[in-house]
N, C-alpha and C positions, 0 to 999 in steps of 0.2 A: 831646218831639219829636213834631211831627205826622205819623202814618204813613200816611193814607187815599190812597187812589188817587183822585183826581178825574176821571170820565170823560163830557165833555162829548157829548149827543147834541143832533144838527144835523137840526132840520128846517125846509124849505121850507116853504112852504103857497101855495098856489093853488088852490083849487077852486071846482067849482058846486054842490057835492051838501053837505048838511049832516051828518054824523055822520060821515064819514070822520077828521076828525082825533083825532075821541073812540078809534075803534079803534088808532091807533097808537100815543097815551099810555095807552094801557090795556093793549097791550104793554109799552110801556118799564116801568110800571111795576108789569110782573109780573115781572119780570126777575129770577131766581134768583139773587142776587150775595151777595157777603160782609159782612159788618157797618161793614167800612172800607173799602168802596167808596162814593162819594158820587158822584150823578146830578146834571150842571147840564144843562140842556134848556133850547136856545135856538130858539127859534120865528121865522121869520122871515116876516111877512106881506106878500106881493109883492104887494100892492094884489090880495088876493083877493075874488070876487065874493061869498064866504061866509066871515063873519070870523070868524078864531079864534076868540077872546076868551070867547062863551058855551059851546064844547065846550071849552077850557081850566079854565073857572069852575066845570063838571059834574062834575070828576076829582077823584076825594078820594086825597091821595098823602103820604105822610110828610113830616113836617114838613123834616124832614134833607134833602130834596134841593129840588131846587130850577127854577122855570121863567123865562126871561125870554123877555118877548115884544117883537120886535125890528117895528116896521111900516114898510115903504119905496115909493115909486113900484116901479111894477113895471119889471124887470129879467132876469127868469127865473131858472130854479132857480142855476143858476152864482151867479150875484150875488145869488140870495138868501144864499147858502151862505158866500159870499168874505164877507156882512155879518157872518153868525156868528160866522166864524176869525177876523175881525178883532178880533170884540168879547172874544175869549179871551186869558186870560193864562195862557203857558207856565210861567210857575215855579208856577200852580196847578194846572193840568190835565195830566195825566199823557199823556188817551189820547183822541182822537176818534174818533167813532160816527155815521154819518149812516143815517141813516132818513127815505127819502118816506114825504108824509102820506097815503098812501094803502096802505102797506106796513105788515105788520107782524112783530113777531119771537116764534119761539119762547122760551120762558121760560130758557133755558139759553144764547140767543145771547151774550149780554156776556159771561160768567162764563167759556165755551170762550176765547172771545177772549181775553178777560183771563188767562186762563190759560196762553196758546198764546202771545202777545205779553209776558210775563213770563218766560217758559221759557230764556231767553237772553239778551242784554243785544243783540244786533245782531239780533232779531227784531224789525223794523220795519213791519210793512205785513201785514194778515191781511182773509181774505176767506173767506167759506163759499160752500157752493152754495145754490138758491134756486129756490122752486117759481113759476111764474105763473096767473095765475087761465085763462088762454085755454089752454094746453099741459097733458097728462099726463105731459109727461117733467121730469126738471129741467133746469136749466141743463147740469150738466154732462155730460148724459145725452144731449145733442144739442152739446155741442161736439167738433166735429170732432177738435181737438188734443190733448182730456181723452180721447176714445176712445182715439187713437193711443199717448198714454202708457200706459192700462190695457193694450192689447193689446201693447205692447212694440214698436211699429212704428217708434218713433221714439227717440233718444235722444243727448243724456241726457237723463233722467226725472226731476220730481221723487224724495225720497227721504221716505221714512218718519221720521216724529219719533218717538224714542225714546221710551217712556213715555207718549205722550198720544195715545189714542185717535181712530184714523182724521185724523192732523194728518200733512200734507205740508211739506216744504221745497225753495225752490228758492233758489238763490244770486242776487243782481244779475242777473249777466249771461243766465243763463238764464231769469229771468222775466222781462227785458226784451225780449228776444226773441219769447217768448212774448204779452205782448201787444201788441207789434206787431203779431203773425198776428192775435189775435182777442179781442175782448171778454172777458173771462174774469167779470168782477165786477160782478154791479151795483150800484149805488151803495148801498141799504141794507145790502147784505152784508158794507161794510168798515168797517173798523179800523183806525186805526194810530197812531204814535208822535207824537202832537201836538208832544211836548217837543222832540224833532228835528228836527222839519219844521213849525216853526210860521209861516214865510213859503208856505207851498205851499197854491196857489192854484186855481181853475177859469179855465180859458182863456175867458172872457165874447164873446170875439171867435167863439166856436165855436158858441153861444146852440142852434142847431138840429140838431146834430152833432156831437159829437166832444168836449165841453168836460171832461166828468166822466174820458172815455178817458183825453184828453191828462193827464190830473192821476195816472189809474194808470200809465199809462206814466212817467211823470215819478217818482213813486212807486216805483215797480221798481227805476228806474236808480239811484236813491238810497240804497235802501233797501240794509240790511247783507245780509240773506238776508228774502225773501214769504214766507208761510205760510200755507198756507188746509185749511178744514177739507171732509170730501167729503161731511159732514152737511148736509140741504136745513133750516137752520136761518131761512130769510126768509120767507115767505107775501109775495108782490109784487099788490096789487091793482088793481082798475080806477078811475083816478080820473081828471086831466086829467095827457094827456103827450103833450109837444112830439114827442117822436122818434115814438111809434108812430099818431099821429095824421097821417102823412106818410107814406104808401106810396103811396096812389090817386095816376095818374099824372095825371089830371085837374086836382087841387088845386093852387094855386102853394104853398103851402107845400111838395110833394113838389121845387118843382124851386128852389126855396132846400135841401132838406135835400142833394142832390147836390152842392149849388154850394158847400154848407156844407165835405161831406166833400172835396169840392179842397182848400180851404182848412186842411182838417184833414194830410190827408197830404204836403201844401207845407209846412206848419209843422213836419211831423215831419223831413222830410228837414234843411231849417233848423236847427234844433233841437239834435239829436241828431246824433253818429257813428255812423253804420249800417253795420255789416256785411254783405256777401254770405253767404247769399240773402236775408236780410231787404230789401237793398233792390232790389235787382231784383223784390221782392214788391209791396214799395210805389209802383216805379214802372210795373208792370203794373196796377195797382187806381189809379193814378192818372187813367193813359191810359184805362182803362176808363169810370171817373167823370168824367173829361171829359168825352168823346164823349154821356154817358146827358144830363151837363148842358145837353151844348151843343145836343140833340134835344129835351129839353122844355123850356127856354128856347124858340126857336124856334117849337115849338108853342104852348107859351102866348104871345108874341110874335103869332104869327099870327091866334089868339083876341081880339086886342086889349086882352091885359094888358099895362101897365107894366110891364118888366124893374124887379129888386130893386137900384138904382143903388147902396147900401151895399153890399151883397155883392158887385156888380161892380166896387165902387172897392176890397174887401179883396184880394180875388183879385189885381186889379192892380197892387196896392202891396207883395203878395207877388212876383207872379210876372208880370209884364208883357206876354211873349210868349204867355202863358197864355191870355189873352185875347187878343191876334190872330190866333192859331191856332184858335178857339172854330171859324171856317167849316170849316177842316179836319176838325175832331174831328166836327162835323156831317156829315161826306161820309162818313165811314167808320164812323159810325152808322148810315145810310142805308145801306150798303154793306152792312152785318150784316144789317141785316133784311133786306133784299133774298136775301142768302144763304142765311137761316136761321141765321147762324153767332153765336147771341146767347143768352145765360141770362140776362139781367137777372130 
């Protein structure tokens, strides 16, 4: 009988820089694991400007695991990723792992996970915390929600996993909730149960916002009980990325990524049964993100850029009045700055 755990890691690729993709399989496979755990690493080349293929050829790795390199039109990370999962088969892979190629892991990340997602047979969905190259805190050390739980403000609280070292639990319902509020994971930091969720997917319709979210969320809801660890187990580096490349309000990419998150929090209400407060949350961060989109739209509009017609035909096949109301949500943008009454 064959016992190995197969744990497939998932990476994207797009870049301009040359040696980035050498440091991440240079993590994976330093990766402190067990003797019958077996690595399949599936590469996905989104028609990058710097091809994998020769930092792949440079990595000297054991014969026992294994690399395939997947090449597509480009598509973005999502659809790099959905090429991955597709290309896996559940009755061999036990666990999936996604890693940007720009990110890399401490030598111990798999093996906690592995361990933490073993621990129970309804531990489905694990995530650590995660340092970034630009910030001195971690992830969880500027999330709002992870404070509130440490200082006992809010509850219920995740709860302590017996026996394994700084490992949290939270049940469906309470983790769903929870990333409702907030980002909690980045995408290098998870883990989880292939074998059960091997249809689960990135929302590609999200490409500039929201696709990787929608997928934890969706993850949460599913999932028996999340568990994550509050060890900063990821190193997140600098390479090309869609979401952080989009704040300047100047850029039209900044006012697809607003138009994106409409679309993202319309899908969630859709989607999902939400509860009070969580939706009275999501439709205040709705109204909000309208009004910011419907103010640089306009502005870029008035610059003499082409409106994003894809994004304004998703919007209004989601939400129709969504978009007749765009003049509205304008007025009351103007309204705030006028007032002062605005934190964007």
């Amino acid at each position: 009988m064959n016992s190995e755990t197969v744990v497939a890691v998932v990476i994207p690729f797009y870049q301009r820089e040359k040696g980035i993709l050498t440091r991440a399989l240079r993590s994976v496979f330093a990766q402190d694991i067990a003797g019958d755990v077996r690595l399949k690493i599936v590469i996905v080349d989104d028609a990058s400007p710097v091809s994998p293929a020769g930092e792949i050829d440079s990595i000297t790795f054991d014969p026992g695991q294994q690399i395939e390199l997947i090449v597509q039109e480009n598509g973005g990370p999502g659809a790099a990723r959905n090429r991955a999962l597709a290309a896996l088969d559940p009755a061999e892979v036990s666990f999936v792992a996604f890693l940007d190629s720009d990110d890399e892991w401490k030598a111990d990340h798999l093996r906690k996970a592995i361990a933490t997602l073993s621990a129970a047979p309804d531990y489905d969905f694990y995530f650590c915390d995660h340092t970034r190259f630009n910030t001195d805190k971690s992830w969880f050390e500027e999330s709002e929600i992870f404070q509130k739980w440490t200082k006992g403000e809010i509850s219920p609280a995740p709860d302590r996993v017996p026996g394994l070292e700084n490992i949290y639990q939270m049940p469906s319902r309470l983790a769903f909730s929870a990333f409702l509020t907030e980002y909690l994971s980045q995408t290098s930091t998870v883990v989880y149960r292939f074998s059960k969720f091997p249809e689960a997917r990135f929302d590609t319709d999200l490409r500039s916002a929201g696709e990787d979210h929608m997928l934890w969320i969706t993850l949460a809801r599913k999932a028996g009980v999340a568990v994550f660890s509050t060890e900063c187990n990821v190193i997140c580096g600098q390479g090309v990325n869609i979401y952080f490349s989009a704040f300047d309000w100047n850029l039209p990419q900044t006012v697809d990524r607003y138009g994106y998150l409409v679309v993202f929090l319309t899908k969630l209400k859709r989607n999902f049964e939400i509860e009070q407060p969580d939706k009275q949350m999501i439709e205040a961060r709705l109204a909000k993100f309208s009004k910011v989109y419907a103010y640089l739209l306009a502005r870029s509009m008035a610059k003499g850029r082409a409106p994003n017609r894809t994004l304004l035909s998703k919007i209004f096949k989601l939400d129709p009045a969504r978009i007749l109301s765009l003049p509205l949500s304008l007025a009351l943008m103007l309204k705030d700055k006028r007032s002062g009454n605005w934190d964007w």
